[in-house]
N, C-alpha and C positions, 0 to 999 in steps of 0.2 A: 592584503585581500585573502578571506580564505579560498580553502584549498576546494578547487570541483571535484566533486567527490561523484556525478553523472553527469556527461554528457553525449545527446545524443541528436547524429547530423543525415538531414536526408534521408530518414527514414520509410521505406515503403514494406507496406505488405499486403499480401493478395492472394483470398480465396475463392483458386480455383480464376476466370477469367475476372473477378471483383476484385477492386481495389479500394481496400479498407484503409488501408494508412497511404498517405500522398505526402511523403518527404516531408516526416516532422522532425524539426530543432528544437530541445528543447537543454536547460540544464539545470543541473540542484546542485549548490552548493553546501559544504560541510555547513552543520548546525540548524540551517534552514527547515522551513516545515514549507515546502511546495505543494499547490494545490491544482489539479488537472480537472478541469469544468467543461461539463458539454450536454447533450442531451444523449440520452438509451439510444445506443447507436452509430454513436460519433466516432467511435475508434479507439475511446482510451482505453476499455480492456486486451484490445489487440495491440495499443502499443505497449500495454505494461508486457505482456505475455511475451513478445520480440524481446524486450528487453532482461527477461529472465529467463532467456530461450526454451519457452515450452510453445514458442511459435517459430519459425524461421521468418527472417527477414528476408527479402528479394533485394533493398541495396539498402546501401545507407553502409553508418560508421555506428556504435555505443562502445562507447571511452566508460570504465569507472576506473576510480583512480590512476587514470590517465594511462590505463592499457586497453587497447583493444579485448570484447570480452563477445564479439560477435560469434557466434555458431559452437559457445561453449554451454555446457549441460546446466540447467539447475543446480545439481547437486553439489558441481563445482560451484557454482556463483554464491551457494549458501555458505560455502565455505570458506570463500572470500570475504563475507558479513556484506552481502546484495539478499535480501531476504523477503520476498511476497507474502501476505496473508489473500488468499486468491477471494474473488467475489464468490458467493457460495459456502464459506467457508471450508471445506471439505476436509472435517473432523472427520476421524476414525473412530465409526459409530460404532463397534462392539470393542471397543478399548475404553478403560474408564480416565477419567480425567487427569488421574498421576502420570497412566500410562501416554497419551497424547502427548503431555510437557514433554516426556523423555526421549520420545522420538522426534521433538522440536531439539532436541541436542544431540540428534543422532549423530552428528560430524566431529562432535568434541570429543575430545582425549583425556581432557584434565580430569581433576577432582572435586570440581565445586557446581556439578550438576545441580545435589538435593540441596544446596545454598541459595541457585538461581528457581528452584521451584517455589523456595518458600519466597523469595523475593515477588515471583509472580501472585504470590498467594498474597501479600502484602498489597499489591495491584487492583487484585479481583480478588475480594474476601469471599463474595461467593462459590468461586472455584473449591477455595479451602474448605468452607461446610462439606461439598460433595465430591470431593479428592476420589472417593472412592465408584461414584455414580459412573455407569456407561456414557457418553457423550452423546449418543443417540437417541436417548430420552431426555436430554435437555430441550427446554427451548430454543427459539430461532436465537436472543438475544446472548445466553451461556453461552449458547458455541460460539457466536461470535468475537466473546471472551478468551475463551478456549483456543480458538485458534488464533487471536493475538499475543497472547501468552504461550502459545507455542512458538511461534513467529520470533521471541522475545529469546526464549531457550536459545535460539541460536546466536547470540548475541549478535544483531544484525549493524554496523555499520550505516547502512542505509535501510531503512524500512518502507517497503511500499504497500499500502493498502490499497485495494480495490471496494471501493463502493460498501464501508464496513457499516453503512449504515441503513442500506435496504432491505425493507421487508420488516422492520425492528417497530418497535412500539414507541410511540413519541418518548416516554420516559427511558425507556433506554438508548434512541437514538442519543437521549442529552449523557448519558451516561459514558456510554463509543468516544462520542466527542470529547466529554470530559478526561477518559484515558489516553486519547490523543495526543490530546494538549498535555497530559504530564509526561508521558514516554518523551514527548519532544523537550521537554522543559529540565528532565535528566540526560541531554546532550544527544538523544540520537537526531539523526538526520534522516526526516519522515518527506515521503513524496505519495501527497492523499488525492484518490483520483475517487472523486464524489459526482453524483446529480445534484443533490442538494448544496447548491452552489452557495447559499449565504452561508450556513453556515463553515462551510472549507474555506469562501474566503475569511471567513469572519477568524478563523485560526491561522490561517498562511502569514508567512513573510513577501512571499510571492505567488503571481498563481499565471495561468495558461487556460487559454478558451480552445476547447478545440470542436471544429462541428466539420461533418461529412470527411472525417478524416486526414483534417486540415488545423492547423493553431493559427485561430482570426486572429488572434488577440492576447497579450503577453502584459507585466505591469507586478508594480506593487500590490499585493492582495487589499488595502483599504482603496487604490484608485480603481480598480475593476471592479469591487462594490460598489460605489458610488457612480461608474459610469451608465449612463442612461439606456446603451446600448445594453450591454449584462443585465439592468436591470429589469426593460424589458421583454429579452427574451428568455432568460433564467431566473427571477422573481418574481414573476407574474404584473409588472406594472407597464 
């Protein structure tokens, strides 16, 4: 069986007298592309953020690689290879796009940064046209580029995107997707927390419902598409 590479038990969290997350279980294992579904609302930005501690959790456990990693910083967790592209993307809009990758490897020591940029460039050809462009005057879609390939720099382990496809242009949502599916398909282990439910599940191994801060519903990602429930209230049928 492979190795769990996230797991996460009992999870709560709460702002302020709200309670946004109500003891979620959930877990990713190595290789997997997991997909977390729910409506604007529902809690999964607040649990990926617990989980990459730029939220505190009020109880609960999250195990990665089978250590406790609760109420440790970001910038350690990046450097374990636990790595978020946040919803928003929150490029460094007066840095130009060489410089953004570089600070996607701010944690590294080695020598094969300018290797891993052109790799990224290899990814997103359009990054490499404008290597030199501010990130600021990209579209909504580049940055979202931009900061998956910064995401990438770190060589993450585990990759978690948040909602990389809102706000984007139907032609480049299919494009997001489409580099999804290859990051995953070059062995990382992706955990995608989407609205656009068909298509996350349509990429998943597995995937998790979660609404009012709660996981209804868990399953292989072709049977939660196909159930009736999902269907109806996340594919309009």
């Amino acid at each position: 069986m492979s190795q769990t590479m996230l797991k996460v038990s009992g999870l709560k969290v709460a702002y302020g007298g709200i309670q946004a997350v109500k003891g979620v279980n959930f877990e990713v294992h190595e290789g997997e592309l997991v997909s977390l579904i729910g409506a604007n609302g529902a809690g999964k930005t607040t649990t990926l953020k617990a989980v990459t501690g730029t939220q505190a959790a009020a109880e609960g456990s999250i195990e990665y690689l089978g250590r406790n990693i609760k109420g440790q910083g970001p910038w350690d967790l990046v450097k374990q290879g636990l790595v978020m592209v946040p919803e928003g993307r929150g490029t460094f809009t007066r840095m130009t796009i060489t410089e953004n990758l570089q600070m996607g490897a701010f944690v590294r020591k080695d020598k094969e940064i300018d290797a891993d940029i052109e790799k990224v460039f290899a990814i997103f050809p359009r990054l490499k046209e404008r290597r030199n462009q501010l990130a600021g005057t990209m579209s909504g879609g580049e940055q979202q580029m931009l900061a998956m390939g910064r995401a990438l720099m770190a060589r993450p382990k585990v990759l978690l995107l948040d909602e990389p496809s809102m706000g984007l242009s139907p032609i480049m949502v299919d494009k997001i997707f489409e580099v999804v599916a290859d990051i995953h398909s070059r062995g990382t282990t992706v955990l995608l927390v989407e609205q656009n439910a068909s298509r996350a599940l349509g990429l998943a191994n597995r995937g998790y419902v979660m609404d009012s801060g709660e996981i209804t519903m868990s399953g292989e990602a072709k049977a939660l598409l196909n159930d009736p429930k999902v269907r109806a209230a996340y594919l309009g049928e």
